[in-house]
N, C-alpha and C positions, 0 to 999 in steps of 0.2 A: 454585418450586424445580424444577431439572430432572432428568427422570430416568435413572436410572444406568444405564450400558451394560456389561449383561455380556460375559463374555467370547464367547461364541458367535455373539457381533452387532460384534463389534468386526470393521470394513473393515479388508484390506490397504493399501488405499491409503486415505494422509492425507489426498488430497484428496476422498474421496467421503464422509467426516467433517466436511471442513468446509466441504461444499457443504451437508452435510444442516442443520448449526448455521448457517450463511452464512442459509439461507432461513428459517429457524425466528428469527433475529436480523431480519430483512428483514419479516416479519409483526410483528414488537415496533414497527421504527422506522422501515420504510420510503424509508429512503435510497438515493441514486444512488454505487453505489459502498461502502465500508467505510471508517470512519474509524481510523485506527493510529496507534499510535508507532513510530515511524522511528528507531534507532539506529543512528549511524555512527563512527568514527574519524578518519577523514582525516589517521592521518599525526600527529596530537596524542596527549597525554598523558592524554588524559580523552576521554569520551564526548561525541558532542554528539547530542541531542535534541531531533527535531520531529517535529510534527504531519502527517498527509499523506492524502489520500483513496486511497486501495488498490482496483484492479479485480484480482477477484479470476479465473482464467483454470483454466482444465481442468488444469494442471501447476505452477503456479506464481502470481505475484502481476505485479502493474505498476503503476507509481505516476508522474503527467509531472507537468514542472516543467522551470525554466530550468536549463541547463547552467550557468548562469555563478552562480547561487545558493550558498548555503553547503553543502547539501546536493550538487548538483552536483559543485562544488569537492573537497567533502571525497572523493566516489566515485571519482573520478578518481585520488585518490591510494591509495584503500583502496577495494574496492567489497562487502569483506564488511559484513552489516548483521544489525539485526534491529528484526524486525515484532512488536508486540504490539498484539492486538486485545481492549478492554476489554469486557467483554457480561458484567456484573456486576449488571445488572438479571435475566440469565437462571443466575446465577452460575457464570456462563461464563466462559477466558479461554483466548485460542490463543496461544502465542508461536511466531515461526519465525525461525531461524537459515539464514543463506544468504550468496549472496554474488551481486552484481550486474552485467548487462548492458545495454546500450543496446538498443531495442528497434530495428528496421527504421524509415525514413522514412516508409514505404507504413502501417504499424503507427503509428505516430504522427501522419501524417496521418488518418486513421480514424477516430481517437480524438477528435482538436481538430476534426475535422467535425461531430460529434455533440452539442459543445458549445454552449450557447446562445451566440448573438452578443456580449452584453455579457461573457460569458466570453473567448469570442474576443479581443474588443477589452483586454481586463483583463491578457493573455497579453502582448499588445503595447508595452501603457504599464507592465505589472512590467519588462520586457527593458531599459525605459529607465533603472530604478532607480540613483540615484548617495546614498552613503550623506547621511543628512541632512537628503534629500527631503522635501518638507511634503507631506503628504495632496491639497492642493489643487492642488499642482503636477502629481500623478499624475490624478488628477481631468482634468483639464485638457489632460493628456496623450491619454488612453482618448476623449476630445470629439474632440480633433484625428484621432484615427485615426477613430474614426467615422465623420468628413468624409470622409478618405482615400477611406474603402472603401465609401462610401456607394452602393447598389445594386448591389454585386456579391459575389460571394463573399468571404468574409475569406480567407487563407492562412494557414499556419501559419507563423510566423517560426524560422528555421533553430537559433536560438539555444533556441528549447524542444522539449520533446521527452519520451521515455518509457525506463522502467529498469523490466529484467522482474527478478523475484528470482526465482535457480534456486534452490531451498529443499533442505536440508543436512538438515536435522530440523524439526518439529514436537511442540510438547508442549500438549498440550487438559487443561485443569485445570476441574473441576466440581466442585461442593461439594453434596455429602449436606443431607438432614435432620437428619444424625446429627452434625453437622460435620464426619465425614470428609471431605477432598479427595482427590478422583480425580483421579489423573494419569496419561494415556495417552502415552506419547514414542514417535510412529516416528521410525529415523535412516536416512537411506538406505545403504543394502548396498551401494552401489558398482557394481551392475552391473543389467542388464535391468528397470530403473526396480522393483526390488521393496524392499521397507522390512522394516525390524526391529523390531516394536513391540514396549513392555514396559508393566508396570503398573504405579504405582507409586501411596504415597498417604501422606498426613502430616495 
């Protein structure tokens, strides 16, 4: 169970809260990245929900993928979103409310560098996606580019790329001993990047 943050320790800024739970999450499971829930609209009557690997940045978040994807698709017509991050083994959970930009090429190039090559290549033969697709056919696709690019650098293909979330609010929810839930909400103030946090608990 984790422990409870009084008031006198509570940061102005959301993000040096959940950089400090980001690392303390990061020593539980060790992954490249954070894994979330992605909520978007796109322009529909209903919510759509996925899955997405989230790097988490000094001000904000950034999540790549193909532009031409459903999530892509839907940001384009609506780029407000929201991020929930599950860390319920620490009885943790961060949600944040925001709304979306494309990152720089230079910033997405960056990114798809660092990536292992069959990621690379994986980037390439998703872009060719047509619905209906057999597994084997993508397969077979990710071979051919292999060949392509075989002894040189891979590129990043135009068609994918990165979305930074400028974050609106954050709410960090912990769960007591006692079953109380802590709920910490900063919202941003609107001005000189300083937030408004409050307490709350259920």
């Amino acid at each position: 169970m984790s422990d409870l943050i009084f008031d006198e320790e509570l940061p102005k800024d959301p993000f040096d809260l959940f950089s400090s739970w980001y690392s303390s999450r990061r020593r539980v499971g060790g992954r490249r990245g954070a894994g979330a829930v992605l909520v978007t609209m796109g322009g529909r009557d209903r919510p759509l929900v996925h899955c997405v690997r989230v790097v988490p940045l000094p001000d904000g978040f950034a999540f790549f993928l193909h532009h031409r994807s459903s999530i892509g698709l839907a940001l384009a017509i609506d780029p407000a979103v929201s991020l929930a991050f599950d860390w319920s083994e620490q009885s943790r959970v961060v949600v944040v409310e925001g709304r979306c930009d494309r990152v720089s090429a230079v910033e997405a190039d960056a990114y798809y560098g660092r990536l292992p090559k069959r990621e690379q290549l994986a980037v390439w033969a998703g872009g060719m996606e047509r619905e209906g697709v057999a597994r084997d056919e993508i397969a077979h696709s990710v071979a051919q580019f292999a060949d392509r690019f075989a002894g040189q650098l891979i590129p990043r293909p135009t068609y994918w790329g990165g979305y930074r979330v400028i974050v609106s609010e954050m709410c960090f929810r912990q769960a007591s001993g006692d079953g109380v839930l802590d709920i910490l909400r900063y919202r941003n103030a609107g001005y000189d990047k300083t937030w408004d946090v409050r307490r709350e608990s259920a």
